[in-house]
Structures are given as structure tokens and as C-alpha cells.
C-alpha positions as CSV (number, residue, x, y, z in Angstrom):
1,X,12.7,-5.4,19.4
2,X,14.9,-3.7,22.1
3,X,15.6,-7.7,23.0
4,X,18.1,-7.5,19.7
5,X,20.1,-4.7,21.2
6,X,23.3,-6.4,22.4
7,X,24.4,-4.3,25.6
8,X,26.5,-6.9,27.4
9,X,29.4,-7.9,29.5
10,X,30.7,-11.2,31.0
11,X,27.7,-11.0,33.8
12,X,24.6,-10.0,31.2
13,X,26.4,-12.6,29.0
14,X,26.0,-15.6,31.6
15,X,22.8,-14.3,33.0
16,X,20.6,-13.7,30.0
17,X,20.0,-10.4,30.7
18,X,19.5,-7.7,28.1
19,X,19.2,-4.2,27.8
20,X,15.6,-4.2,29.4
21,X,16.5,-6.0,32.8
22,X,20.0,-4.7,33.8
23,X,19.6,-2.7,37.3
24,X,19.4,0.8,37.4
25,X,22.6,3.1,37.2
26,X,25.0,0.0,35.2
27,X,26.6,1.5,32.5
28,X,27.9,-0.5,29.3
29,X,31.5,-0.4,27.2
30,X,29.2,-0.5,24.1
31,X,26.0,-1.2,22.4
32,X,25.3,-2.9,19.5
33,X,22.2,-3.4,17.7
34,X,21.4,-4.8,14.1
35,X,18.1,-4.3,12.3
36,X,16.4,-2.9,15.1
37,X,16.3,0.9,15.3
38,X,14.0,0.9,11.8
39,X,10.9,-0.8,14.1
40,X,11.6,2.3,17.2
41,X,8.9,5.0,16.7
42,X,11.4,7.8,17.3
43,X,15.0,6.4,16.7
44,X,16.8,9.3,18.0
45,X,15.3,9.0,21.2
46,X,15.9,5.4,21.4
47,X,19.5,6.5,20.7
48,X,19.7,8.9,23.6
49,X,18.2,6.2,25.9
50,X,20.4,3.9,24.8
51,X,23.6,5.8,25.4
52,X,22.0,6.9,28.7
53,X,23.5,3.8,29.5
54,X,26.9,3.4,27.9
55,X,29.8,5.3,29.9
56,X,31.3,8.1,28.8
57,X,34.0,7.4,25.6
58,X,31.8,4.1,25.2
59,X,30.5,3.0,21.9
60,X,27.3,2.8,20.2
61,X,27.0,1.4,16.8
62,X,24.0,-0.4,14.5
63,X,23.3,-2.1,11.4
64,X,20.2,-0.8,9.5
65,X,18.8,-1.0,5.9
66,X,18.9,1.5,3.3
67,X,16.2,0.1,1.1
68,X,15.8,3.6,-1.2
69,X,15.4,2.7,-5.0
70,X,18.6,4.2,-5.9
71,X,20.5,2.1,-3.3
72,X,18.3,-1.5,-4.2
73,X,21.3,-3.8,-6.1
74,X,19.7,-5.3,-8.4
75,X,21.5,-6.5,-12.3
76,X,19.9,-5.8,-15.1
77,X,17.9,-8.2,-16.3
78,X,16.3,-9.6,-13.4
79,X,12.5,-7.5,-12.7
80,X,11.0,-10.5,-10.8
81,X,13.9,-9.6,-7.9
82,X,12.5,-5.9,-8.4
83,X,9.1,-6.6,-7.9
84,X,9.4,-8.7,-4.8
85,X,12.1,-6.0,-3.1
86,X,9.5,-3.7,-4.3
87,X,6.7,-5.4,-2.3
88,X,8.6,-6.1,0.2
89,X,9.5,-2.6,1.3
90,X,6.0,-1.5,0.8
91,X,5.1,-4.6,3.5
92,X,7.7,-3.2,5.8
93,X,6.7,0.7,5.4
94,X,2.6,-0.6,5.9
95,X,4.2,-2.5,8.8
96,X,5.6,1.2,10.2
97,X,8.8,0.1,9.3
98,X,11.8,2.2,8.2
99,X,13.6,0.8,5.6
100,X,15.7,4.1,5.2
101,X,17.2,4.4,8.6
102,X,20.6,3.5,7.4
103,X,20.6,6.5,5.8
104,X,20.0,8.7,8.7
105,X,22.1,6.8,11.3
106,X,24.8,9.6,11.6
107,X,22.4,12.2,11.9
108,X,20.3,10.7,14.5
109,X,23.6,9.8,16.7
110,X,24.3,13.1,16.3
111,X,21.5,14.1,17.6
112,X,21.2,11.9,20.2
113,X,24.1,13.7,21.4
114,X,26.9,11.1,20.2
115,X,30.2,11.6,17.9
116,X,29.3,10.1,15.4
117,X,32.4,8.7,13.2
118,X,31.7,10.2,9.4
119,X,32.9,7.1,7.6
120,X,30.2,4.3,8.1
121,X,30.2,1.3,6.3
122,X,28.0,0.6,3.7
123,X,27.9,-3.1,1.8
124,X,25.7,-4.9,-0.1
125,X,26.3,-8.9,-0.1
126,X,26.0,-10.6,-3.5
127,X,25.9,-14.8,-4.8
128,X,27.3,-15.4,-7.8
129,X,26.3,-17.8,-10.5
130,X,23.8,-20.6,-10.2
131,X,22.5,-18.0,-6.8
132,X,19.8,-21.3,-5.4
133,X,20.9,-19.9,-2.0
134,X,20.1,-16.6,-2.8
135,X,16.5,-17.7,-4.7
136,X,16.0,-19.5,-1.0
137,X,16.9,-16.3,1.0
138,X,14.6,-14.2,-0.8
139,X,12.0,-16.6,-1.0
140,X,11.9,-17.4,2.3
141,X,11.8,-13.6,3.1
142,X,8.5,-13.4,0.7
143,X,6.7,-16.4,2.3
144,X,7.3,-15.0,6.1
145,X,5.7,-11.9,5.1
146,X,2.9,-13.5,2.8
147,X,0.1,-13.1,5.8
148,X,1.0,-9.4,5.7
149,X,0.9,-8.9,2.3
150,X,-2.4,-10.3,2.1
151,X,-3.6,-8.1,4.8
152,X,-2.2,-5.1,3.4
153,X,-3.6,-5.7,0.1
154,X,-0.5,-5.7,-1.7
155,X,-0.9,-9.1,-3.2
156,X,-2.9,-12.0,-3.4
157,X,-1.4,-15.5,-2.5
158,X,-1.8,-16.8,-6.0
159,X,-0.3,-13.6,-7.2
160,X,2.7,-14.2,-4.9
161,X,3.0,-17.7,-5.0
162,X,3.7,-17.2,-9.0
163,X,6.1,-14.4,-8.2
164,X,8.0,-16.7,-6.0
165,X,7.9,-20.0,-7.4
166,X,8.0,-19.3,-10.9
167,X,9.6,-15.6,-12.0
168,X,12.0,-15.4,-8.7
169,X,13.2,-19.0,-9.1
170,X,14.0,-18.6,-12.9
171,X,15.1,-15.5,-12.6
172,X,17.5,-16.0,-9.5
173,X,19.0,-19.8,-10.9
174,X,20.3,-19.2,-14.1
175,X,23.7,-19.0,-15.2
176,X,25.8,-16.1,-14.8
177,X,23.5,-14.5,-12.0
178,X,24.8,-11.9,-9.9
179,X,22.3,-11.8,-7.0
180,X,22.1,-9.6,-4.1
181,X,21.7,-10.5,-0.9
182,X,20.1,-7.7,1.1
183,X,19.2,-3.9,0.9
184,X,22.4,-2.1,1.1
185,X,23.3,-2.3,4.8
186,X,24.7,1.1,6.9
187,X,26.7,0.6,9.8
188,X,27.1,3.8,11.2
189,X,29.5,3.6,15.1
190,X,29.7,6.6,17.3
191,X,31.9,7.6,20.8
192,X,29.7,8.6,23.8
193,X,31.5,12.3,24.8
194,X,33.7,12.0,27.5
195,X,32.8,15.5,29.5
């Protein structure tokens, strides 16, 4: 996943290097990365790699999901969404997954040795009324992970299928709906010391 870490400048940029092919010693203004620290084993230490290479006063900042079920939007009214995000974040946990690292993304850069700034942003996107794109987004979500639901055992295909077509698509195209988009998304920046 490290090839989603954006760490680039004009020459990366027009080479197609990332942060895994970049000679030795190159330091970066910043690194930027979205979605990718809740796959790392041991996040803090990909953190402290990664500002290994970002000069000093440099920035590191990332993206991450905070999928706990106090921080899952969901209106009331609407328990086929629920189930799904429910099954979904037990796919992504089975997968060894994080879904939570939002949540921990000052601390870590702290403890990666960065300065963290203590005012991240947190956001949830919605749709509004008639939400099709949203029933798409979600469904499209459910069907990419189907294999692994089925391999985890979480589901069966007719199971999920019905979830999907049926109880999602109702659910998510009615009047009125208020639909989220996502998890609630963290993005937490921090300043690589200077001494």
C-alpha cells in the first residue's frame, strides 16, 4: 500500500517514482497519504520511516477512517446501511485492517517523533434525498468485498446479494434520505522538528 503514499516533487512527479524507489538520502517537503496507514502492521513505525525522509520543518499528514460505532453516521431509520457498515468493518478487521486509525493519528505522529497539530479534521460526507449515488457507492463497496466475506464466513452470497439489492436499495432511494458517504474520515497533519 506504501505505492498510495504521495511523497513527490516536480522530478518523482514526471518520473513515476514513489516513496519506495527514490535514491537514498532525498528528503521530501511533505508526505501525504490517504487510507493507507490502517493496512501498515505498526503505523507508528511506518510514520517514523516515513518522516525519516521529509526535511526537517516538512510536513506529514494522512487521511484515515474512524469506523467506531459511535462515530458510524447513519439516520435513523435506515438498519440495512447498519448492517452492511457492520459487515463491512468486520471484513476489514478479519482482513487485519484498522478501521480506527483515525483515531489514533495524533498520537502515533507523536510518537513517531512529529508535532503533531491538535486540531485535525474530522468530516463525514453525506447525499441528500433520492441518495442512487450513494446506494451505488455502498453497493459497489459490498460487491468488491463479497469474495471476502464469503471466506470469512461473515455472509453468504444469497445472504448479501438480498442485503444489497433489495434492503440497501430501498432503504438508500427513498425520499427524504440523508445518506452517508463514508466512515467519519480524520485528517490529522504534523511538522517534522526542526533541530
Amino acid at each position: 500500500m506504501l505505492s498510495e503514499l504521495g511523497c513527490v516533487d516536480r522530478r518523482t512527479e514526471e518520473s513515476g517514482e514513489d516513496a519506495r524507489s527514490v535514491e537514498p538520502g532525498r528528503l521530501f517537503d511533505a508526505a501525504v497519504g490517504r487510507l493507507v496507514l490502517m493496512y501498515m502492521r505498526d503505523p507508528t513505525d511506518a510514520l517514523r520511516l516515513i518522516a525519516q525522509r521529509i526535511r526537517p520543518g516538512g510536513v506529514v499528514a494522512f487521511c484515515e477512517w474512524c469506523a467506531r460505532p459511535t462515530t458510524t453516521a447513519s439516520a435513523p431509520g435506515q438498519p440495512a446501511l447498519a448492517s452492511l457498515l457492520q459487515l463491512l468493518g468486520e471484513t476489514f478487521k478479519r482482513s487485519g485492517a484498522s478501521l480506527e486509525i483515525g483515531a489514533e493519528l495524533f498520537w502515533r505522529m507523536r510518537d513517531a517523533g512529529l508535532e503533531p497539530d491538535p486540531n485535525p479534521l474530522a468530516e463525514i460526507a453525506f447525499r441528500m434525498d433520492q441518495a442512487d449515488g450513494a446506494y451505488r457507492r455502498w453497493a459497489w463497496m459490498a460487491r468488491s468485498l463479497l469474495p471476502k466475506m464469503i471466506e470469512y464466513r461473515l455472509t453468504t452470497e444469497p445472504e448479501a446479494v438480498h442485503l444489497i439489492e433489495h434492503s440497501l436499495r430501498d432503504e438508500l432511494t427513498g425520499p427524504r434520505a440523508l445518506v452517508p458517504l463514508s466512515w467519519l474520515m480524520i485528517s490529522q497533519w504534523a511538522r517534522k522538528p526542526s533541530s
